[in-house]
C-alpha positions as CSV (number, residue, x, y, z in Angstrom):
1,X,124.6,-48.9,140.4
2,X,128.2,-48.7,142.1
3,X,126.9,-45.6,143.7
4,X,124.0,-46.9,144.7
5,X,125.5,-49.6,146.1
6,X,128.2,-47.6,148.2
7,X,125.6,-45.3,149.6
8,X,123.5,-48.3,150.9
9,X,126.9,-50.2,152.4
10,X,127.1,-46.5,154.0
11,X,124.2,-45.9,155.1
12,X,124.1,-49.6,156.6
13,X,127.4,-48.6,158.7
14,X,125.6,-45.3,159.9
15,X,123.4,-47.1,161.0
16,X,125.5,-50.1,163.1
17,X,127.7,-47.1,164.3
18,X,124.4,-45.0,165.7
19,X,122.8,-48.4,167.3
20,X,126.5,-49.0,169.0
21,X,126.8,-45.4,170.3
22,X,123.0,-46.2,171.5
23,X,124.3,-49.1,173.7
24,X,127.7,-47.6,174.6
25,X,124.8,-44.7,176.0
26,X,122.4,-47.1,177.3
27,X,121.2,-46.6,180.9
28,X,121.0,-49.8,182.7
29,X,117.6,-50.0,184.8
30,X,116.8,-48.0,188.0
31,X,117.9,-49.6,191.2
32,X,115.2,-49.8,193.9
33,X,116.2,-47.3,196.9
34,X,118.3,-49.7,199.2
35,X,120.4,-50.7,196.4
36,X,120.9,-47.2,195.2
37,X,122.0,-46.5,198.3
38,X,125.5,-48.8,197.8
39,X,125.8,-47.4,194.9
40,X,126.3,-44.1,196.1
41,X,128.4,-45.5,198.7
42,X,130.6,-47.3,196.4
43,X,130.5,-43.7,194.0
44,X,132.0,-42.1,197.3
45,X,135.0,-44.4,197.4
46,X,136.3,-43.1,193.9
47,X,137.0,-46.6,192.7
48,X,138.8,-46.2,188.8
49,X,137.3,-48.7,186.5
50,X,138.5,-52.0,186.3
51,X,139.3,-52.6,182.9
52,X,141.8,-49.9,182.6
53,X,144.0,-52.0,185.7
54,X,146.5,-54.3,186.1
55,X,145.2,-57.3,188.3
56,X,147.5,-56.2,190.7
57,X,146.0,-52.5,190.9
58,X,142.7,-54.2,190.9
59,X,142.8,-56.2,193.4
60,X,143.6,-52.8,195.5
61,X,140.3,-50.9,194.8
62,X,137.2,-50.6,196.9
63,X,134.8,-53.4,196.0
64,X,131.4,-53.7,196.9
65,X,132.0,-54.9,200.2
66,X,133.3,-51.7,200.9
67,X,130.5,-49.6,200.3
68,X,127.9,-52.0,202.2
69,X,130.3,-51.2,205.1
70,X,130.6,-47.3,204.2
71,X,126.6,-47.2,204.5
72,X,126.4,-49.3,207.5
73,X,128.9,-46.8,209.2
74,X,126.8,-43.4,208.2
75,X,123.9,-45.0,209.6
76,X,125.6,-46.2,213.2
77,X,125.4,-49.7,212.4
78,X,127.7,-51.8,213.6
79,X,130.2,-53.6,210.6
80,X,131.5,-56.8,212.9
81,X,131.0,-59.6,211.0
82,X,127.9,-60.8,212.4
83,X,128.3,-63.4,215.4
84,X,127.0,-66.7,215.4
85,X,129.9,-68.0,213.3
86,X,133.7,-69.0,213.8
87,X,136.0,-69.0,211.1
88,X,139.2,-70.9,210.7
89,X,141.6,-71.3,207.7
90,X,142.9,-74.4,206.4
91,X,145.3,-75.3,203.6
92,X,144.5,-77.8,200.7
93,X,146.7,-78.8,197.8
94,X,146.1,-78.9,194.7
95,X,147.6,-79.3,191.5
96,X,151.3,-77.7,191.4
97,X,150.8,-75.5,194.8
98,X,148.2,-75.4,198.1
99,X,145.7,-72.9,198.7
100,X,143.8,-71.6,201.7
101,X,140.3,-72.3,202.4
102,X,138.3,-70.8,205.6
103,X,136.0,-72.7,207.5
104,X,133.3,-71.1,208.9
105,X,131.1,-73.2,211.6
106,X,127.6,-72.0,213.0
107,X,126.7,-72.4,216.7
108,X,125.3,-75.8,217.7
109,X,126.3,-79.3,217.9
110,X,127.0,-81.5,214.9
111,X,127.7,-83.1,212.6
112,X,126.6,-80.0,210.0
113,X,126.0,-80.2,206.2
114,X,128.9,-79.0,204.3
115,X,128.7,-75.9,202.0
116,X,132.0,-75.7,199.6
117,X,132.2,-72.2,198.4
118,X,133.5,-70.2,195.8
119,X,134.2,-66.6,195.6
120,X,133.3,-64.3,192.5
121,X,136.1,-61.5,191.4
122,X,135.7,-62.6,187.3
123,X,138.5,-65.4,188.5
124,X,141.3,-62.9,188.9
125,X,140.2,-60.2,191.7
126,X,138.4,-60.6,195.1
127,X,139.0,-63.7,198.3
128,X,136.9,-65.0,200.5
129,X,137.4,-61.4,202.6
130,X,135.2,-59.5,200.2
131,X,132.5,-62.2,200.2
132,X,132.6,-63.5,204.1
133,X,128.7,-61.8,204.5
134,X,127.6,-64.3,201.5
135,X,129.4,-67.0,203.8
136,X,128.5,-66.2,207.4
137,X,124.7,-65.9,205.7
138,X,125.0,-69.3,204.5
139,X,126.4,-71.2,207.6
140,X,124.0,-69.5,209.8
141,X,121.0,-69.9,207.2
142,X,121.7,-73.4,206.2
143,X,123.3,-74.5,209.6
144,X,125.8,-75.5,208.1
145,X,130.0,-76.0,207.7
146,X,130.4,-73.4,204.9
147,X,134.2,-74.0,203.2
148,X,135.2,-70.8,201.7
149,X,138.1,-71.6,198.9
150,X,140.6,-68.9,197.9
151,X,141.3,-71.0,194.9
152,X,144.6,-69.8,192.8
153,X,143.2,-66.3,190.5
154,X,144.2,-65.8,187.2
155,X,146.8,-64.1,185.6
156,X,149.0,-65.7,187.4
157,X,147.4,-69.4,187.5
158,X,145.3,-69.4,183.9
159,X,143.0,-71.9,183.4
160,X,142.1,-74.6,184.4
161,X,144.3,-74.1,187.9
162,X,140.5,-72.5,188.9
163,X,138.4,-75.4,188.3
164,X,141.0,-78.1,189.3
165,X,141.5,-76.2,192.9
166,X,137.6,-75.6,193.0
167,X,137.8,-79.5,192.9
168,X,140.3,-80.3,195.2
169,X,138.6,-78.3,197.9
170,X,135.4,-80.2,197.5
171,X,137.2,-83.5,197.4
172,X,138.7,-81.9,200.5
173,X,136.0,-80.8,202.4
174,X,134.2,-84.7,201.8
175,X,137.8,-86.3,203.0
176,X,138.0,-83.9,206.1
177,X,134.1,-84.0,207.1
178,X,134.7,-85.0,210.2
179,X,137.3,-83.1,211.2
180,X,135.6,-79.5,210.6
181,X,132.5,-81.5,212.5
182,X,130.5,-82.0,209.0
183,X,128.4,-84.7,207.5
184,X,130.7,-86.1,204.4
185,X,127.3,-87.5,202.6
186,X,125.8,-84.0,203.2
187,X,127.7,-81.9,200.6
188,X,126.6,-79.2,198.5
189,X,128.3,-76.6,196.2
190,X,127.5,-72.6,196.0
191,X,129.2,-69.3,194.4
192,X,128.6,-66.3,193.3
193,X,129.4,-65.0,189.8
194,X,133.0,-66.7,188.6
195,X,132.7,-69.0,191.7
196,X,129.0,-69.9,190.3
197,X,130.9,-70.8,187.3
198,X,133.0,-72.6,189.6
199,X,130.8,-74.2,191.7
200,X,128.4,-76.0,188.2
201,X,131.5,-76.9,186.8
202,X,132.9,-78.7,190.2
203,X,128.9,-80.7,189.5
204,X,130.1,-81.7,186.1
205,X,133.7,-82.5,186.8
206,X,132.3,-84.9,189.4
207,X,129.8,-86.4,187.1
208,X,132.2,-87.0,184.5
209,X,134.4,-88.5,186.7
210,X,132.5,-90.3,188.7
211,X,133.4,-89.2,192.1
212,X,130.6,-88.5,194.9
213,X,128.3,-85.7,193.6
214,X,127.0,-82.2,195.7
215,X,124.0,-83.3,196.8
216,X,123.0,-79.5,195.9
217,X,124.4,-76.7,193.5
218,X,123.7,-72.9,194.5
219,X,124.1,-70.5,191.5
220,X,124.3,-66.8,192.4
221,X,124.5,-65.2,188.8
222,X,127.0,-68.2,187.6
223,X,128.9,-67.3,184.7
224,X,128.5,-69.8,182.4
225,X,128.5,-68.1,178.7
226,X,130.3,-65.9,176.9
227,X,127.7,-64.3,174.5
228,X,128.1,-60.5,175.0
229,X,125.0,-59.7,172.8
230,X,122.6,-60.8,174.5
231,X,119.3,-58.9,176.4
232,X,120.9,-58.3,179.7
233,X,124.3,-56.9,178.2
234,X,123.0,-54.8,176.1
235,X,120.9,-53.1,178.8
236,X,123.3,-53.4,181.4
237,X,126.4,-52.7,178.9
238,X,127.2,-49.3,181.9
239,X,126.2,-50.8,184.7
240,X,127.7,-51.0,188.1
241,X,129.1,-52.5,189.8
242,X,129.8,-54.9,186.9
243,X,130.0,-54.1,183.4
244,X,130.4,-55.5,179.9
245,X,134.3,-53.8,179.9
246,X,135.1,-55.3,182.7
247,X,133.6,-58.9,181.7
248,X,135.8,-58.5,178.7
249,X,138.8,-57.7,181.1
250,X,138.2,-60.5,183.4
251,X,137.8,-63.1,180.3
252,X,141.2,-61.6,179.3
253,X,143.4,-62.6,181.8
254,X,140.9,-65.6,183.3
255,X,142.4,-67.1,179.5
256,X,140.1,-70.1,179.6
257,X,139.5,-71.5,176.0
258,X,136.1,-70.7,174.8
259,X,135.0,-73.7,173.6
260,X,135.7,-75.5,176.7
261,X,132.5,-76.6,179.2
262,X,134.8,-76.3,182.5
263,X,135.5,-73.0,181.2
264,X,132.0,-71.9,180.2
265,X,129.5,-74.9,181.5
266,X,126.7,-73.4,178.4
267,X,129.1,-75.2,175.6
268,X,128.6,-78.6,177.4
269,X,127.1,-81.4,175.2
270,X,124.8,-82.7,177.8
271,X,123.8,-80.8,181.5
272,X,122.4,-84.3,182.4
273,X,122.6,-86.1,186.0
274,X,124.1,-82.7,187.6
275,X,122.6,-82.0,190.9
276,X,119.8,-80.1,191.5
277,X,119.8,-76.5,191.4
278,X,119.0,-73.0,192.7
279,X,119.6,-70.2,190.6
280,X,119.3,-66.7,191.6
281,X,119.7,-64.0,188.8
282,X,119.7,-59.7,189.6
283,X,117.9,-57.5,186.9
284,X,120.8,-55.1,186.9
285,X,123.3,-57.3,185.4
286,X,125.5,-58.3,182.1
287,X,124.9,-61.9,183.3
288,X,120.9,-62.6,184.0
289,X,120.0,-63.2,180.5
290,X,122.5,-66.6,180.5
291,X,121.9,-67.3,184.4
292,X,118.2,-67.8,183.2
293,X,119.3,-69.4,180.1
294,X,121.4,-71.9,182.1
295,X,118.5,-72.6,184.6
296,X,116.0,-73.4,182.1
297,X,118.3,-75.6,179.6
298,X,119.0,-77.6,183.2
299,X,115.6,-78.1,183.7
300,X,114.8,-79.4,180.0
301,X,117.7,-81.7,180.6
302,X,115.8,-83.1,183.8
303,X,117.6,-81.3,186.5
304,X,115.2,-80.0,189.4
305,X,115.8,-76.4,189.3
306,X,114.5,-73.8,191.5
307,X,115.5,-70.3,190.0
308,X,114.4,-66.8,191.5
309,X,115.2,-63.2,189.4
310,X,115.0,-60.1,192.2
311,X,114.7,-56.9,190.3
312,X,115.5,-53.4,191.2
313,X,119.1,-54.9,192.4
314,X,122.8,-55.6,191.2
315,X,125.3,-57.7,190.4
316,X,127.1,-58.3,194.1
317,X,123.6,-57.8,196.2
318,X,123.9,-61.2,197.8
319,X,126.2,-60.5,200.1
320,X,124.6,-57.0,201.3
321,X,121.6,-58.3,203.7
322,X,122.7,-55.7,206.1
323,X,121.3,-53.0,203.9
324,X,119.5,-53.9,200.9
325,X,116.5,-56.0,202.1
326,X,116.1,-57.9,198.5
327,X,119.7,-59.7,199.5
328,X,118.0,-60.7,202.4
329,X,115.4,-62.5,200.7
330,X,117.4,-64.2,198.3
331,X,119.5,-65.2,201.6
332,X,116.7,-67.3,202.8
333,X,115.6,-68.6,199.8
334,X,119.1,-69.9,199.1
335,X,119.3,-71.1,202.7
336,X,115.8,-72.3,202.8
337,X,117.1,-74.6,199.4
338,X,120.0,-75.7,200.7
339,X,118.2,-77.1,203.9
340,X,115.4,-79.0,201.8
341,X,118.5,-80.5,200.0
342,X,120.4,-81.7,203.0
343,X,116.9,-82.6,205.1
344,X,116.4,-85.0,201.8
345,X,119.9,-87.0,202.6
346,X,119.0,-87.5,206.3
């Protein structure tokens, strides 16, 4: 019977250890032929993997950004930031030190909506530089004041410096309104990845403490769970340019407690009386399975929600409108929601 026993409890293990070496080998879905073309860009650039850095070493590799411009170059484009849009940086303070935040105005005459922004970089890599095509796309899209926020990253600021400067910049941006030529009852919140995270949490933090609320939330795969099992990690445990070692790496140093919904907005009691929504999720990343997750339990909870899943691209395709036509797409939706929301507050 002891035998017996031992050879199931072994073959049980076999058989944990073969499906784990399946999803260690698993190849994330094919990217459509625009997308695939970054990726061979960013291949070029030799970029070592993340998770093997320090943040400082990180922070020095090529990023997506990068390769977008690589591609644009081999095919004689042009990589000027696109014109249309001025940019100026500001300084706010927050708690225990100030941070910059770059305005970014579109042609025209004002008052404009307000858009505060958030950068993605898993809270300890990336600035508003590697995102500005997401930005400039917004304020020309939306015709509107985008505020780009290089809130304090982690290591070196743990949690909750993130969320509290993420904050402060929005209080900002209402406070200042007029002097940036924006509307202060006009104001909506956006990011990509970590600054999704960022920009739902800044919804619930105003909620909670009943301070004005964004009149709008755009979620560009938020980050807003921590469940590394799920459907889209599993198939996209290898993918690029994000991975599931490299989430693991960025919830390392980010150092948030788990448990906390400012730190991960899915372990919030209630998702009621945030703003309404747009969600916007890529097939070929770790984090669609809880982007849709989070858009659906915001919609059971009586939030409007408008969320849109482009396959065939990655993680990071919002900002790449120059070359992947998909990002161009979820450009205009995102700029097409934000404009509804703003035309509603007229």
């Amino acid at each position: 019977m002891k035998k017996s026993l031992t050879l199931t409890v072994a073959a049980v293990a076999a058989g944990l250890l073969c499906g784990v070496a399946i999803a260690q080998n698993a190849q994330p879905p094919k990217a459509e032929p625009n997308m695939q073309k970054v990726l061979d860009a960013m291949a070029s650039l030799k970029p070592k993997p993340i998770e093997t850095l320090s943040p400082e070493e990180a922070r020095k590799q090529p990023t997506p950004a990068d390769a977008v411009k690589t591609l644009m170059a081999d095919m004689g484009k042009s990589t000027a930031p696109e014109p249309g849009v001025t940019m100026k940086t500001m300084n706010v303070q927050g708690k225990g030190g100030s941070f910059p935040v770059h305005v970014f105005t579109p042609e025209g005459k004002g008052p404009f909506p307000i858009v505060v922004y958030y950068h993605g970089g898993g809270f300890v890599i990336a600035d508003t530089k590697v995102y500005e095509s997401s930005v400039r796309a917004l304020a020309k899209g939306a015709k509107a004041v985008v505020v780009s926020a290089d809130y304090r990253r982690a290591p070196e600021h743990k949690f909750p410096t993130q969320t509290e400067d993420a904050l402060a910049a929005y209080q900002w941006a209402i406070a200042h309104a007029k002097e940036i030529n924006g509307d202060p009852m006009r104001v909506a919140v956006a990011g990509e990845s970590a600054g999704g995270n960022l920009a739902t949490v800044v919804s619930m933090m105003a909620r909670d403490q009943k301070i004005q609320m964004p009149v709008h939330q755009l979620l560009v795969y938020p980050v807003v769970n921590d469940d590394m099992n799920n459907e889209s990690y599993k198939k996209n445990a290898n993918a690029k340019p994000l991975n599931k070692p490299m989430m693991e790496w960025f919830f390392k140093h980010y150092g948030a407690d788990p448990k906390n919904p400012y730190a991960l907005p899915m372990k919030a009691t209630s998702l009621k009386g945030l703003p309404p929504a747009t969600v916007i999720t890529a097939e070929i990343d770790p984090l669609m399975t809880e982007g849709k997750a989070y858009a659906d339990r915001l919609k059971k909870e009586g939030v409007a929600v408008n969320y849109k899943h482009y396959t065939g691209v990655t993680h990071e395709f919002f900002g790449m409108g120059a070359v992947v036509p998909k990002a161009k797409e979820a450009n205009d939706f995102a700029t097409g929601e934000l404009t509804k929301a703003f035309n509603a507050k007229r």
